[in-house]
C-alpha positions as a Markdown table, in Angstrom:
| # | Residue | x | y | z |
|---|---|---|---|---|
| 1 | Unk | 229.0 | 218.0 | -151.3 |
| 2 | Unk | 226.5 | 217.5 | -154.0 |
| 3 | Unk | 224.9 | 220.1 | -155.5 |
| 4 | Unk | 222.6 | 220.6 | -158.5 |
| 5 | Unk | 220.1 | 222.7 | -160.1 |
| 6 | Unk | 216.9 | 223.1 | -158.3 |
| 7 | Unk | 214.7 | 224.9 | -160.6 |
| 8 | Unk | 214.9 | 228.3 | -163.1 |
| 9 | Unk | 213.8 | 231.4 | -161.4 |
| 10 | Unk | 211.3 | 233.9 | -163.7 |
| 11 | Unk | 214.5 | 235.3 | -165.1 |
| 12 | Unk | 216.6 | 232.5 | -166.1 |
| 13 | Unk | 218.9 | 232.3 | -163.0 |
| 14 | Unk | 219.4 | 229.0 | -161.6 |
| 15 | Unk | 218.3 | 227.9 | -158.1 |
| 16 | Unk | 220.8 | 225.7 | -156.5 |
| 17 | Unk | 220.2 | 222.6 | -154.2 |
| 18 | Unk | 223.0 | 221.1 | -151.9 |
| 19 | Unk | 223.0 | 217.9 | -150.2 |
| 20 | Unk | 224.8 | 218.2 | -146.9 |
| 21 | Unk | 225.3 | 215.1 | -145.1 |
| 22 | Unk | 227.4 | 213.2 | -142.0 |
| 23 | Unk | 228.9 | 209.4 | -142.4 |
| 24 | Unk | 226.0 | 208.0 | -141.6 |
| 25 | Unk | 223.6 | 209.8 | -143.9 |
| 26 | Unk | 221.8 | 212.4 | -141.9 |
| 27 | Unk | 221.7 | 215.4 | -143.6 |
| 28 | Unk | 219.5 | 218.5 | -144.7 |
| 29 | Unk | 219.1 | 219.6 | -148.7 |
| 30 | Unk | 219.3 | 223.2 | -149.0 |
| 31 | Unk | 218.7 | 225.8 | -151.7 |
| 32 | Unk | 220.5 | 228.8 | -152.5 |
| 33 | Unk | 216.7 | 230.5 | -152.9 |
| 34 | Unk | 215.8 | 231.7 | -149.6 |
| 35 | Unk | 218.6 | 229.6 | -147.5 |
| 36 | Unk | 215.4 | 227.1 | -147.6 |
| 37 | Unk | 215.8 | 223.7 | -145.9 |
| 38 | Unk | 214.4 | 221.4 | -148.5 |
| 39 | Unk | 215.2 | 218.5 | -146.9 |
| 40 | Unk | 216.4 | 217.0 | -143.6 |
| 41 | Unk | 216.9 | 213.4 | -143.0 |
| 42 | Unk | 216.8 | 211.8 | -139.9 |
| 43 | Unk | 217.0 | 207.7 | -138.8 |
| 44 | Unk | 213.7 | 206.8 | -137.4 |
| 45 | Unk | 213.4 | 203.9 | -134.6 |
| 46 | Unk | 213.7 | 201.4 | -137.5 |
| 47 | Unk | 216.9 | 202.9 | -138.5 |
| 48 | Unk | 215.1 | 204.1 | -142.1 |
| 49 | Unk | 215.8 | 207.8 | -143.2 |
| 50 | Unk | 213.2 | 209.7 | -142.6 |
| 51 | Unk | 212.0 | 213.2 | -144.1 |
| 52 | Unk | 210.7 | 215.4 | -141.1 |
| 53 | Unk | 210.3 | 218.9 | -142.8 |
| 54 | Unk | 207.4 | 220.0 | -145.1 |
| 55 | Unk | 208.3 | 221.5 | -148.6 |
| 56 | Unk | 206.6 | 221.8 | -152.4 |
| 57 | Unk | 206.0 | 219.1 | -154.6 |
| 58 | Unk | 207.4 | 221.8 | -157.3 |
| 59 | Unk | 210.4 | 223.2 | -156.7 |
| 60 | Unk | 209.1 | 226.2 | -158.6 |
| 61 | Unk | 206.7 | 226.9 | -156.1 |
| 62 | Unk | 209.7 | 228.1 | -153.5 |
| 63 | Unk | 209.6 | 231.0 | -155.7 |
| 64 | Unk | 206.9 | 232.8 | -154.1 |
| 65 | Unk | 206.8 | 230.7 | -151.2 |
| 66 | Unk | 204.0 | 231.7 | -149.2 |
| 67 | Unk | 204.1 | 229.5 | -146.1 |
| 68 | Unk | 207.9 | 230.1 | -145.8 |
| 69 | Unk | 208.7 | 226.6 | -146.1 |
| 70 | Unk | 212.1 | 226.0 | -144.5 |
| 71 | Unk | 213.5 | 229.6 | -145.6 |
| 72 | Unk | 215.7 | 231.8 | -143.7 |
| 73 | Unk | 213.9 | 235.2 | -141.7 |
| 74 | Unk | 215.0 | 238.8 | -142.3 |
| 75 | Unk | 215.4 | 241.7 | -141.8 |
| 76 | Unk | 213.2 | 240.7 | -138.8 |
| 77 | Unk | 211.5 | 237.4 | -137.6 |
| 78 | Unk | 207.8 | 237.5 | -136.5 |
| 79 | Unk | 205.6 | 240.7 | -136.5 |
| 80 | Unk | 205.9 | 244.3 | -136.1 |
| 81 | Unk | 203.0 | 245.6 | -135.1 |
| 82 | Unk | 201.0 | 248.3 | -137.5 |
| 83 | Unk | 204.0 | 247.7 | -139.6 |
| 84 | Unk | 206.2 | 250.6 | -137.8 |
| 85 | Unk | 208.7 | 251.9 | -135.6 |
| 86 | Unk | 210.5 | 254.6 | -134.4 |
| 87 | Unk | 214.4 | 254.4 | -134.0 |
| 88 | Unk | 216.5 | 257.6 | -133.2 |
| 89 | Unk | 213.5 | 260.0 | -133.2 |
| 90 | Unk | 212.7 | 258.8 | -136.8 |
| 91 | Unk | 209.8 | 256.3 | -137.7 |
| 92 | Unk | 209.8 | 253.7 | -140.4 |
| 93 | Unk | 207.0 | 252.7 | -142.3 |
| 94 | Unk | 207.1 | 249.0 | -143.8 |
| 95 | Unk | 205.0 | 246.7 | -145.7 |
| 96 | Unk | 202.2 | 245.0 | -143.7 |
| 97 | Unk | 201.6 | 241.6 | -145.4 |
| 98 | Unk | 200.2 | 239.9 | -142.3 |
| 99 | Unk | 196.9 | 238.7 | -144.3 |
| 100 | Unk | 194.3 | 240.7 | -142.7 |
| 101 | Unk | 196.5 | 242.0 | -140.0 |
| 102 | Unk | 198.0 | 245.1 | -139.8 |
| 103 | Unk | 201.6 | 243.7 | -139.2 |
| 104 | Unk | 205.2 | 243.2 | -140.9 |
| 105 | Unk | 205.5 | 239.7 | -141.0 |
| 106 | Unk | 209.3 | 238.4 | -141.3 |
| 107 | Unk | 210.3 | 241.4 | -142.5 |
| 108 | Unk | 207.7 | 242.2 | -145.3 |
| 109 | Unk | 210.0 | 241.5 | -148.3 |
| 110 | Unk | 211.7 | 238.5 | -146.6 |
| 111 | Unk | 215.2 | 237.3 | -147.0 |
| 112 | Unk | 213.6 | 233.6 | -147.8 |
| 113 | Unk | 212.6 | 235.1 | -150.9 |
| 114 | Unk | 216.1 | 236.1 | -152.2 |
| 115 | Unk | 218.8 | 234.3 | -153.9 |
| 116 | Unk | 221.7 | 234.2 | -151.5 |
| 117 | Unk | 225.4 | 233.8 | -152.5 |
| 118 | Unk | 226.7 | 230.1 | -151.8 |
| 119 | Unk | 230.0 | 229.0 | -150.7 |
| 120 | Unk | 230.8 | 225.3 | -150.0 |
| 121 | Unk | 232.7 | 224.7 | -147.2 |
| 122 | Unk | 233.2 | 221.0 | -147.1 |
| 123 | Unk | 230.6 | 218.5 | -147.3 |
| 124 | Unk | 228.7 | 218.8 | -144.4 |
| 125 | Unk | 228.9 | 223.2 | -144.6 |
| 126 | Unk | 227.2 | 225.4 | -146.7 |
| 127 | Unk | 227.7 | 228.9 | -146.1 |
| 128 | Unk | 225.0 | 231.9 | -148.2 |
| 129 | Unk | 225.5 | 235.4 | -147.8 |
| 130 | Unk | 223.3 | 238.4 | -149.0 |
| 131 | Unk | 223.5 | 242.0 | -149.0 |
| 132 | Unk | 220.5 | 244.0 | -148.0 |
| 133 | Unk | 220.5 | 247.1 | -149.5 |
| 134 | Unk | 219.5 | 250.3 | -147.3 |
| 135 | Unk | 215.8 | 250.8 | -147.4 |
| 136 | Unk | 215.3 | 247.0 | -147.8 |
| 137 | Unk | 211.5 | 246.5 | -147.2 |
| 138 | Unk | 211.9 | 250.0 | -145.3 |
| 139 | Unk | 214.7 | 248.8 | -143.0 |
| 140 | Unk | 217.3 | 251.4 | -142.1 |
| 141 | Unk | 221.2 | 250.5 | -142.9 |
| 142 | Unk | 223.0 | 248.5 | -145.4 |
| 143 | Unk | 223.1 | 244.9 | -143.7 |
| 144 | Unk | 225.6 | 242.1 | -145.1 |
| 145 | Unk | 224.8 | 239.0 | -144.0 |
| 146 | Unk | 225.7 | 235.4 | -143.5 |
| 147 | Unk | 224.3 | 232.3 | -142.4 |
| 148 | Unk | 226.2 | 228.9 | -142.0 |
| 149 | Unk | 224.4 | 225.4 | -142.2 |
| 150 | Unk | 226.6 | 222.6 | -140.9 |
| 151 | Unk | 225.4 | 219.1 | -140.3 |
| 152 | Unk | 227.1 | 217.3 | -137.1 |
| 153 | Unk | 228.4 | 213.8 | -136.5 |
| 154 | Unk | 225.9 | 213.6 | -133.9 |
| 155 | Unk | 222.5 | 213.6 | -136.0 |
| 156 | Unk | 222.1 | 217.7 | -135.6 |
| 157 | Unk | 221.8 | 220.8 | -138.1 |
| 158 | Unk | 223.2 | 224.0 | -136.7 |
| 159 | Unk | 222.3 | 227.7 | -138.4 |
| 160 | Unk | 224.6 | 230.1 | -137.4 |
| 161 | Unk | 223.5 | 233.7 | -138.4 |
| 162 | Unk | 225.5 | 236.9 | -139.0 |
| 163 | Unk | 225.4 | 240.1 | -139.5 |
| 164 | Unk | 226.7 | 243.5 | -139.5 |
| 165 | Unk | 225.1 | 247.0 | -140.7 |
| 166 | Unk | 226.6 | 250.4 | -142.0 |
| 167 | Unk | 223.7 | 252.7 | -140.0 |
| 168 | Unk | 222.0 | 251.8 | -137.2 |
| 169 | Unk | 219.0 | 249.4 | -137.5 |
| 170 | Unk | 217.4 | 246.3 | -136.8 |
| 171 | Unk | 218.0 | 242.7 | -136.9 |
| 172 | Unk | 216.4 | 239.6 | -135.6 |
| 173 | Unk | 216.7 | 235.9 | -137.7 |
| 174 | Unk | 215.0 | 232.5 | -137.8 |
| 175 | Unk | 215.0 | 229.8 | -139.9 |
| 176 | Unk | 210.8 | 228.9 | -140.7 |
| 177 | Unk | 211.3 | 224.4 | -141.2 |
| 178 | Unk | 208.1 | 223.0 | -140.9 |
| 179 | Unk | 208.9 | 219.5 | -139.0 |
| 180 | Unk | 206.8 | 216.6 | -139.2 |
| 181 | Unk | 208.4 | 213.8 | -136.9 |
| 182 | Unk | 205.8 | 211.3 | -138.3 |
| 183 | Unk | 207.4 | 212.4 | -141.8 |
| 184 | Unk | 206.2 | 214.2 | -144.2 |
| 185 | Unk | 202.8 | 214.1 | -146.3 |
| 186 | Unk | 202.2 | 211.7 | -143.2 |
| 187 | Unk | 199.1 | 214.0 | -142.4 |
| 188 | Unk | 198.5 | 215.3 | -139.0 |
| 189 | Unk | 201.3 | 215.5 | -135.9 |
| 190 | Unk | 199.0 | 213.2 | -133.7 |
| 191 | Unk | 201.2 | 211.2 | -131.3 |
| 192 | Unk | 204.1 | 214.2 | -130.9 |
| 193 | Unk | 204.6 | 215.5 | -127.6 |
| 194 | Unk | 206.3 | 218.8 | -127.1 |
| 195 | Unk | 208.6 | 220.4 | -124.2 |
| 196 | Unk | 209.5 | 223.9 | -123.6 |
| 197 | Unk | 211.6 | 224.7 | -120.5 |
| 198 | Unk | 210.0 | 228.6 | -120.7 |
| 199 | Unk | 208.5 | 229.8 | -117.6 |
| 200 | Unk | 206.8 | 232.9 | -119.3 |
| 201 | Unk | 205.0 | 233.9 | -122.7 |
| 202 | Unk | 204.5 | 236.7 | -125.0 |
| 203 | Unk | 200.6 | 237.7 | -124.5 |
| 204 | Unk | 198.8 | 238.8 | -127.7 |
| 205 | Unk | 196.0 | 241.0 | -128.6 |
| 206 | Unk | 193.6 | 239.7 | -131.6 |
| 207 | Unk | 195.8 | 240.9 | -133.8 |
| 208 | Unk | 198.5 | 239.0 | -132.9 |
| 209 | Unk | 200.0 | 242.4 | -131.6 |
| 210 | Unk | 202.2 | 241.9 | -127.9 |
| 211 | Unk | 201.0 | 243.5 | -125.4 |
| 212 | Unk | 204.0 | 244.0 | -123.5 |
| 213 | Unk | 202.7 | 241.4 | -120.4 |
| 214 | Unk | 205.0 | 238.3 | -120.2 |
| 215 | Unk | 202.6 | 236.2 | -117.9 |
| 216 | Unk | 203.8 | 232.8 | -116.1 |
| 217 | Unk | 203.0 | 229.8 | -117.6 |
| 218 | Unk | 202.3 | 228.1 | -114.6 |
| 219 | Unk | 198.6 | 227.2 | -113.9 |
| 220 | Unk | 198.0 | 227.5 | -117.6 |
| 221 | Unk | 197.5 | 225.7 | -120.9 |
| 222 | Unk | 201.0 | 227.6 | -122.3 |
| 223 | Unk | 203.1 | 225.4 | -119.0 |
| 224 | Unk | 204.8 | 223.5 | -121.7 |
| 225 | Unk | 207.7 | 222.4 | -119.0 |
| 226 | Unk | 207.0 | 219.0 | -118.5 |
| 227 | Unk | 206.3 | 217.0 | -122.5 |
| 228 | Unk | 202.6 | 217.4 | -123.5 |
| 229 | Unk | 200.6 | 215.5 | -126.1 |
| 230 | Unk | 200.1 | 218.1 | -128.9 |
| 231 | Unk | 196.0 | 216.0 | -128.8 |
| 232 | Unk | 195.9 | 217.4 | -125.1 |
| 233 | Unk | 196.8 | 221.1 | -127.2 |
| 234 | Unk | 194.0 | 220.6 | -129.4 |
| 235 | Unk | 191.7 | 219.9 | -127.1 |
| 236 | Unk | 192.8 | 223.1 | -124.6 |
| 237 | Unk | 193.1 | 225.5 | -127.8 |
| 238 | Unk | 191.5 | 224.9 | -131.0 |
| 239 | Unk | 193.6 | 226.9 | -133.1 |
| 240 | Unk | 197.1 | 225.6 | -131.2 |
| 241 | Unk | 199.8 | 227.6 | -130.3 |
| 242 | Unk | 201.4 | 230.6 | -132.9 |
| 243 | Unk | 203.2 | 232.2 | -129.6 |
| 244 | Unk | 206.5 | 233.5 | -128.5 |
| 245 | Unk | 207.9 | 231.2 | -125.1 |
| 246 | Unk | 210.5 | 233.1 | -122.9 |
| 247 | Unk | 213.7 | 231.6 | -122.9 |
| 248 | Unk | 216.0 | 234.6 | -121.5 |
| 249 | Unk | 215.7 | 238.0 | -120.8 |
| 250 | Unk | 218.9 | 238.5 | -122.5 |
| 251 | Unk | 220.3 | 237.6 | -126.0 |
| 252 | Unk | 223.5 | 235.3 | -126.5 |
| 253 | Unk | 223.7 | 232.9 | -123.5 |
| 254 | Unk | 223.4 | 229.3 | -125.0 |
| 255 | Unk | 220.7 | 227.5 | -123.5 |
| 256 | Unk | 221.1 | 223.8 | -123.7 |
| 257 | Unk | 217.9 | 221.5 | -124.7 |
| 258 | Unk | 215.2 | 224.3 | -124.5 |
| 259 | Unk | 212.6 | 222.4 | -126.5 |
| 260 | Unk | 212.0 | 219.0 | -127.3 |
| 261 | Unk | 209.8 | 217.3 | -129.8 |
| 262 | Unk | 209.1 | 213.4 | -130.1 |
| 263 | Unk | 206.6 | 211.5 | -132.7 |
| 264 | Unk | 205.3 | 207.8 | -130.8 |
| 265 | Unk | 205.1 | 207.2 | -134.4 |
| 266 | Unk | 208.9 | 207.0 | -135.2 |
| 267 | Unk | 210.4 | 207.4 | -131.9 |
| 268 | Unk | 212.4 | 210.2 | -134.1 |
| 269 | Unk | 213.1 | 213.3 | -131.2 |
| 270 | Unk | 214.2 | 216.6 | -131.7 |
| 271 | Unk | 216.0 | 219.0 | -129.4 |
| 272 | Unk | 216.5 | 222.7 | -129.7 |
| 273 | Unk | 219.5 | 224.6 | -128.4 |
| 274 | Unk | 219.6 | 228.4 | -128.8 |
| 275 | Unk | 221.8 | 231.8 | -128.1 |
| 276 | Unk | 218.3 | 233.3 | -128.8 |
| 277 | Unk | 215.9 | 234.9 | -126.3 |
| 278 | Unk | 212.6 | 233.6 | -127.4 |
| 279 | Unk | 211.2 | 230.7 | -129.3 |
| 280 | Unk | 208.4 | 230.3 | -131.5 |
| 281 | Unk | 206.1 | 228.0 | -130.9 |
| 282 | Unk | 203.6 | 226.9 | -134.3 |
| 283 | Unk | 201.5 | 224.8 | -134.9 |
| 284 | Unk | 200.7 | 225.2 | -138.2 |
| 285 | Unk | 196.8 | 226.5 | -137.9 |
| 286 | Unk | 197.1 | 228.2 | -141.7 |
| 287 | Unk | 197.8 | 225.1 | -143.3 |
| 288 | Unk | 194.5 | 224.3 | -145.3 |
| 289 | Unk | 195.0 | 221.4 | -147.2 |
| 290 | Unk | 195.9 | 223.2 | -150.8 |
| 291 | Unk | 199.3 | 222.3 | -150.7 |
| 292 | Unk | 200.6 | 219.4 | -152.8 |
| 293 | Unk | 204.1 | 218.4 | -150.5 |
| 294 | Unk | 207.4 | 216.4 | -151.6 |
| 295 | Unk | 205.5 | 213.3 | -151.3 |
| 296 | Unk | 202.2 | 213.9 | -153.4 |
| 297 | Unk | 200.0 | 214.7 | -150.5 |
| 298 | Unk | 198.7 | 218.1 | -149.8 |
| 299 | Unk | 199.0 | 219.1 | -145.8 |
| 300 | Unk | 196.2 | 219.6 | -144.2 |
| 301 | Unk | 195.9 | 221.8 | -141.4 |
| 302 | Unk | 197.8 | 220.7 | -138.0 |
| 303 | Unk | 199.7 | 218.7 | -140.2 |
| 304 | Unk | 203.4 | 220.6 | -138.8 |
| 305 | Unk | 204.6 | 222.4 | -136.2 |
| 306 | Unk | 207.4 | 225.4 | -136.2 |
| 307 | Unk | 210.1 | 225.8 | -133.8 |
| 308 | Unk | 211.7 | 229.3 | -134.3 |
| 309 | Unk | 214.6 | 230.5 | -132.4 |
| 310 | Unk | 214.2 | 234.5 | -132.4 |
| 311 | Unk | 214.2 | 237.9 | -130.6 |
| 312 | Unk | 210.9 | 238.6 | -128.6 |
| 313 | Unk | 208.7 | 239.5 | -131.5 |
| 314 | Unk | 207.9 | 243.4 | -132.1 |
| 315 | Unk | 210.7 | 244.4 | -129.9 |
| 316 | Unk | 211.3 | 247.3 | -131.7 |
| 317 | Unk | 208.4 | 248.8 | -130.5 |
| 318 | Unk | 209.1 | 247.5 | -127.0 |
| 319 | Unk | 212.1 | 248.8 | -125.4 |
| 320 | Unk | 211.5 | 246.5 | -122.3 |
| 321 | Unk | 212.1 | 243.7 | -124.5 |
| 322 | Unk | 215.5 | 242.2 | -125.0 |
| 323 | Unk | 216.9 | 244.8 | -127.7 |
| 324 | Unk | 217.3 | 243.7 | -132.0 |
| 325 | Unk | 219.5 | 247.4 | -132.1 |
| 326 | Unk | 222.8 | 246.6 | -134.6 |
| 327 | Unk | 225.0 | 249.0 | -134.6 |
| 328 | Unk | 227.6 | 249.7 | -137.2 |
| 329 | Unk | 231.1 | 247.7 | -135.5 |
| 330 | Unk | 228.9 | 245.4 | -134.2 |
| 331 | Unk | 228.0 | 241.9 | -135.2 |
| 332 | Unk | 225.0 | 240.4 | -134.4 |
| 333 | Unk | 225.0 | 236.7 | -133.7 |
| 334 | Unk | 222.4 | 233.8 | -133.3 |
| 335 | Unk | 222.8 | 229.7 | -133.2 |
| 336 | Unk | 220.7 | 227.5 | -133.4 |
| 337 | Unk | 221.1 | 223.7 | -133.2 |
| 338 | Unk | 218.7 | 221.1 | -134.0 |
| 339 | Unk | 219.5 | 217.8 | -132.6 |
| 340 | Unk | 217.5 | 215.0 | -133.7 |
| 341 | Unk | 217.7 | 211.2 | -131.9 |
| 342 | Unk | 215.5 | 208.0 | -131.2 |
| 343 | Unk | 213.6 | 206.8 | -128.2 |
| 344 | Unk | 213.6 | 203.2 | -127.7 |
């Protein structure tokens, strides 16, 4: 596996960049800052290598961050809402850093902006681990954990998450990519379609709080079941989707295929498979045209779309919801694979 320095953290640490790939060149760039996929490249119809996620034009700029380009989710994916909750009888307060929102968003201090330890297991493997202290960002428990990125003969990029806590607490991961099956700095996602087999949704408040309902899709604009034109989304919701589709009412079953994506463009496709409960669906509303990307262009808004396997967001204030509860002798576990193809 290749690897080399990505760029010089504020304190003189390196950030490292690996190059994972398969025999026929596929393959994702990752960096040891934030477990962020920098890269991932994919064969379009044309057979040309094609680079479908969105990142910074300077790799400095992973630093901070914002948009959490690519990076890996923790201690918790999505939001929390009033940045609280109660485990045990005992209530923990956290950073709300959800703009103008009274929310945790991925875990306030997220994992994505960490340096994580980096082991190479062969050349399509990476594995990073990090310790999160007790306290983290308000969290409860010290967590260790590990993620592996592995890169398949068959055009995919699994993340397998893990981890395990010494006091009870709270755990729910994603990985934030940004895809762009046009490619990237190719400007808006106009001629993608999207599928996602998920019969219910998590309704929001206008604070992007749940509200506990899980309605049915059916008979509404969120029936994603059958492949949709994302011009057809735009049309039916001007800001797009930024919601949570129900996959399972349980965590850990593997569900085959759950969500599909496909550019006319490229004829690249995309296919999710997930031990996770939920998946997030994003359209990529808060993009506003001030990033400068790989390429030289800056993204405007629309310009990418999020797929994020996860827990039912704010679960730890809803005990109905599937349950993010580690315990210590425990290990909590969550694949996702991302399977990418061609239609001819």
């Amino acid at each position: 596996m290749e690897s080399r320095t990505f760029f010089n953290l504020p304190d003189g640490t390196a950030a490292h960049l690996y190059s994972l790939r398969n025999r026929s060149g596929f393959g994702a760039d990752i960096t040891d800052w934030g477990g962020a996929i920098v890269r991932l490249l994919t064969p379009d119809r044309d057979g040309k290598l094609t680079d479908v996620v969105l990142g910074f034009a300077e790799p400095s700029e992973y630093v901070e961050n914002d948009p959490f380009f690519g990076a890996l989710i923790g201690r918790v994916a999505n939001r929390i809402s009033g940045g609280k909750f109660e485990l045990d009888g005992k209530c923990y307060q956290l950073e709300c850093n959800d703009t103008d929102r009274p929310n945790t968003l991925h875990g306030g201090k997220s994992y994505g902006r960490r340096q994580w330890r980096a082991t190479v297991i062969d050349d399509a493997t990476l594995e990073l681990a990090l310790t999160s202290p007790d306290g983290d960002a308000g969290f409860p428990g010290k967590v260790e954990v590990k993620v592996t990125y592995h890169v398949g003969e068959d055009n995919s990029l699994s993340i397998d998450y893990r981890a395990e806590t010494d006091k009870t607490t709270v755990v729910s991961m994603t990985n934030h990519a940004y895809f762009n099956l046009n490619g990237e700095g190719s400007g808006s996602c106009d001629g993608h379609t999207i599928r996602i087999a998920a019969d219910r949704h998590t309704e929001v408040n206008a604070l992007l709080q749940p509200t506990g309902r899980n309605p049915e899709v059916a008979g509404t604009v969120y029936d994603l079941r059958q492949p949709v034109r994302f011009e057809e989304i735009h049309q039916a919701l001007p800001n797009c989707f930024d919601d949570n589709f129900v996959l399972a009412d349980r965590d850990g079953e593997f569900k085959e295929n759950i969500a599909t994506a496909a550019s006319e463009r490229t004829g690249i496709t995309m296919n999710v498979s997930t031990t996770a409960p939920g998946i997030q669906f994003y359209m990529g509303f808060f993009l506003d045209g001030s990033i400068r990307g790989k390429s030289g262009n800056h993204y405007p808004q629309f310009s990418a779309f999020c797929l994020e396997a996860q827990a039912w967001p704010d679960a730890v204030n809803h005990p109905e919801f599937p349950s993010i509860r580690l315990e210590p002798g425990q290990v909590y576990h969550q694949k996702t694979v991302y399977r990418f193809g061609v239609a001819r």
